[in-house]
Steps between C-alpha positions, in 0.01 A plus 500: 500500500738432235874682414292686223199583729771664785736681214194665386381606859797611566554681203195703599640594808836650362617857386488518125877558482539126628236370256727612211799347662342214567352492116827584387667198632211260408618617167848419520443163667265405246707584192805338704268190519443490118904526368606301820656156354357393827154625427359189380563327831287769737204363620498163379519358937162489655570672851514214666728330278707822554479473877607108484814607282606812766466223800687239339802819370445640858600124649677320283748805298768671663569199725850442553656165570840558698576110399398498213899575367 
């Protein structure tokens, strides 16, 4: 089942009150997405290129080399 599949079966399953929130903020995110000078970056990682780069951050950043001073 894809991401679209389960929002939408989900969506089914909810109060309407939480349908309009939940419209509401796909709203926000998507006009966010459009004046974002970042915009023109989302989505251009396949997942798994996305997974390789959040291993490698995960394992490689934040590392800190007592020596290295």
């Amino acid at each position: 089942m894809t991401s679209r599949e389960q929002l939408i079966q989900e969506l089914t399953e909810v109060p309407d009150e939480l349908v309009k929130v939940v419209l509401d903020f796909l709203h926000r995110v998507k006009t966010t997405r459009i004046h974002h000078p970042l915009a023109k970056f989302a989505g251009i990682l396949s997942d798994a290129e996305a997974d390789d780069l959040q291993n490698v951050i995960r394992s490689d950043c934040r590392q800190v080399d007592m020596n290295e001073w």
